[in-house]
N, C-alpha and C positions, 0 to 999 in steps of 0.2 A: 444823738450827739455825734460828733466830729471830732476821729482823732489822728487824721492825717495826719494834720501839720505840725502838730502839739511833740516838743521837744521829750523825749524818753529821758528817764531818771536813771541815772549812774548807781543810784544807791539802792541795788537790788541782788539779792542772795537768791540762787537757786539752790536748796540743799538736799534735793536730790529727794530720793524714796526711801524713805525713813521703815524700820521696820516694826514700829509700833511704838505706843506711849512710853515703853520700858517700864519696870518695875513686874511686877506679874499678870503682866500682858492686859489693865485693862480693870482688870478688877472689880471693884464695886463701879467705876465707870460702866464699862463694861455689862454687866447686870443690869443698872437704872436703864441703859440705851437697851439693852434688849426686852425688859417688861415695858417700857414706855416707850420706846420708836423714837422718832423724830423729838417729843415732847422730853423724852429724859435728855437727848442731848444737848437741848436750849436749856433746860435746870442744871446739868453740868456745867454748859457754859458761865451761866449765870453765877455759880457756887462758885468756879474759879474767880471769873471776872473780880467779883467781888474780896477775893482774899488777895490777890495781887493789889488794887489798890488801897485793901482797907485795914488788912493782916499779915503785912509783909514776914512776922514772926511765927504764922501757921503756916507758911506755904509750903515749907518742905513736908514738915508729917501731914498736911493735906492729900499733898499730891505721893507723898508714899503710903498712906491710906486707902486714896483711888486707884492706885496702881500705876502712875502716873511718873513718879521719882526714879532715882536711882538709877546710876549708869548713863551711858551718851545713848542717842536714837542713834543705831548702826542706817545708814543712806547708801545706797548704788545710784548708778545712773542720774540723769536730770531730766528732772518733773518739765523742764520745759521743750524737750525732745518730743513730748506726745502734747505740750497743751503749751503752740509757742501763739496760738491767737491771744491766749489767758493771759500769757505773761507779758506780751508783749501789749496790749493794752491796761494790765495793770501799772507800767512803767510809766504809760501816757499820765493815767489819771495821778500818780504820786508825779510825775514832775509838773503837772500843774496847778498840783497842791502846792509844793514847793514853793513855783513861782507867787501865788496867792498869799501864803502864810510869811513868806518874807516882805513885802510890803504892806501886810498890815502891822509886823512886828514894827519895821522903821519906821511907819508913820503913826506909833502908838494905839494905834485902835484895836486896842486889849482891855478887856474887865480887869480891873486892879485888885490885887490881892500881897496886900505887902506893896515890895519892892518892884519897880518895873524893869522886867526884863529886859534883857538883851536882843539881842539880834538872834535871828529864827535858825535854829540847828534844826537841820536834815536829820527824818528818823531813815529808818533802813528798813526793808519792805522784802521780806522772806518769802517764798514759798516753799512748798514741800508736798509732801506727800506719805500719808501712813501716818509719822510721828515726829515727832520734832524736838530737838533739846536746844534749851532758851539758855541763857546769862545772868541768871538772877530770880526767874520764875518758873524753875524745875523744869521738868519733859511733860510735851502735849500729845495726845492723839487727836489727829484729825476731825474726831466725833465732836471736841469741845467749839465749833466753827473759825472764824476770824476773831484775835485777840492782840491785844496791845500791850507788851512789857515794859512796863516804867523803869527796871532794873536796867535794861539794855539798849534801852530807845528803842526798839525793832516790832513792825506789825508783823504778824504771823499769817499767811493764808494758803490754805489748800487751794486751787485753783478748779478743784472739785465743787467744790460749795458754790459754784456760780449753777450749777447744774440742780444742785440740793433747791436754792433757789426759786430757779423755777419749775423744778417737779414736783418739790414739796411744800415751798412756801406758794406757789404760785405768784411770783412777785419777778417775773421774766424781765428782761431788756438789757441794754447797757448803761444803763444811766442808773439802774437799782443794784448795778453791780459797784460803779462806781459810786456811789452813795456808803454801800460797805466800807471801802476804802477811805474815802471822806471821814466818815463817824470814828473809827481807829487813827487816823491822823488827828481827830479832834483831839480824841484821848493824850496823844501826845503833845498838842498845844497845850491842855490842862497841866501836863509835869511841868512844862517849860514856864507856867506861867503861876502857878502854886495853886491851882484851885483842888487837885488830887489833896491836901494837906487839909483842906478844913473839916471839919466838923461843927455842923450846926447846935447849938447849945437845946438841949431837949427835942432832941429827934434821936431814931436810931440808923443803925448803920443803911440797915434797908431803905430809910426815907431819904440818906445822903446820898445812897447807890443811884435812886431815880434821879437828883438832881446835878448828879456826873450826869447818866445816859442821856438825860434829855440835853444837858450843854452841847454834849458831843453831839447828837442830831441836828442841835442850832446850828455849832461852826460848820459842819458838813454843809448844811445849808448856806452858809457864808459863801463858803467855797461858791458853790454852782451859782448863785448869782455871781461871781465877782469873773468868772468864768465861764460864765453863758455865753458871751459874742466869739471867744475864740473856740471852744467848742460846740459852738451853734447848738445850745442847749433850748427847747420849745417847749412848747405845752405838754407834747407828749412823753418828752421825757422826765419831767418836774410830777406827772403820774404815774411814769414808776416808779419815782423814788418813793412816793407817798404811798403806794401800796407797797411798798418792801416796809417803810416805816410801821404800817399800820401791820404788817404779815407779825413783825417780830414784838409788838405790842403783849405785858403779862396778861391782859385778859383773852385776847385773841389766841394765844399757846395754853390756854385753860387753866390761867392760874384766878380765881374766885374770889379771894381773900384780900382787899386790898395793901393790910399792914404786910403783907409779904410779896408784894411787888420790889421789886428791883430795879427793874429798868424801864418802867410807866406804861400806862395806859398807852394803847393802837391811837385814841384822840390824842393823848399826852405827844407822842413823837412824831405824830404828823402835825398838830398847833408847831414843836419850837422847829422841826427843820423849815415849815414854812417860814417860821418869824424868821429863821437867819435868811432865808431864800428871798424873801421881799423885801428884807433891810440893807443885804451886803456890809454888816457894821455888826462884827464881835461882841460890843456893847452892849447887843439888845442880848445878847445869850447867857448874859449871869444870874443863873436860875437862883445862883445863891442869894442875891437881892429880892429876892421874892420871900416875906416876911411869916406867909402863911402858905404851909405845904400844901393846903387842901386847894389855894390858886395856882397850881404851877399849872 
């Protein structure tokens, strides 16, 4: 991909070097990432993820239970002093998110949920480093990876985790970097548009969590089509994103179990970012129309 030319987003927070999640440094976080490696930190992610949009009433004794709460992330210096390649291409891909997600607000090409939204509000695209304190969704440590606060409209990302990526995901490139990005801006279409609010009648929280993560895979994929000619997006980058898709997949992270997936199947998230990536039309992404879980 191509991000010469592509206009940088205004609406970007450096907050500098955090001195850790707060709270008691870590905690049970802390523990599950050191007996599980890499694999506890995607289960923390996950455990948050899912209480931000599904328990906004746990999230504080959550996150002060993981060690996570309490007090501000004390920051020195700015994270983009040592990583301005990171920040400065995360700018690119949020502002032509931007440009993307505002014309398909205006020309309605949104899954209906209720009332039709308005015009497309700009989230705010943080980085950090160490730990972070949010507006609505307690303090992070970096361990938790890239997360989306519906309290504050703002994505959260280490600009380390492009590195985690691909030394540990193996799911290298720029385009599977920006696909991260993508997928957390999806998340924020979802608030904007009410689909974070439903609840499917006889499912539980775990089978609603997958059919958030895989919409947000779709719009992600919206994105990169509607955005291919001016990022001169190609085969080979539409392979990264689909090995990062498949990298962060619950069976490929060894979870076994399907009633305890969260955010689908490695095929689950490569089928919908493909579907938005060959359609460029939000509409194909309402997983919530899909009647029977076990088709998603």
């Amino acid at each position: 991909m191509r991000i010469g030319g592509q206009r940088r987003s205004d609406n970007f927070q450096d907050r500098g070097r955090g001195a850790g999640g707060g709270g008691g440094g870590g905690g049970m976080l802390f523990a599950l990432i050191s007996r599980l490696g890499f694999r506890g930190m995607i289960l923390a992610a996950i455990v948050l993820g899912a209480v931000y949009f599904f328990m906004p009433g746990l999230r504080a004794p959550l996150m002060g239970a993981l060690g996570l709460g309490g007090g501000e992330v004390q920051s020195a210096g700015s994270v983009c002093e040592t990583a301005a390649e990171a920040c400065d291409f995360s700018r690119a891909v949020l502002g032509s998110t931007e440009d993307v997600w505002r014309t398909q607000f205006s020309q309605s090409r949104m899954p209906r949920y209720g009332a039709q939204p308005g015009a497309y509000q700009d989230p705010t695209l943080v980085v950090f480093s160490g730990g972070v304190a949010t507006e609505g969704c307690g303090s992070a440590s970096s361990d938790v990876g890239p997360f989306y606060c519906p309290a504050d409209r703002r994505l959260y990302i280490d600009p380390a985790f492009y590195q985690v990526m691909e030394s540990r995901l193996r799911a290298p490139g720029d385009f599977a970097q920006a696909y991260v990005i993508a997928h957390e801006v999806g998340h924020h279409v979802q608030n904007l548009i009410g689909a974070n609010q439903i609840q499917v009648q006889g499912e539980n929280r775990n089978q609603t969590s997958v059919r958030m993560e895989l919409q947000a895979d779709c719009l992600a994929g919206v994105w990169g089509h509607t955005a291919q000619a001016d990022l001169a997006i190609d085969e080979t980058d539409l392979r990264e994103a689909l090995t990062a898709a498949h990298a962060i997949g619950d069976d490929t992270l060894g979870q076994s179990n399907e009633r305890n997936f969260t955010h689908g199947s490695s095929a689950q998230r490569m089928n919908w970012f493909r579907r938005g990536f060959d359609s460029g039309d939000s509409r194909q992404c309402d997983t919530f129309a899909v009647q029977d879980y076990r088709a998603l």
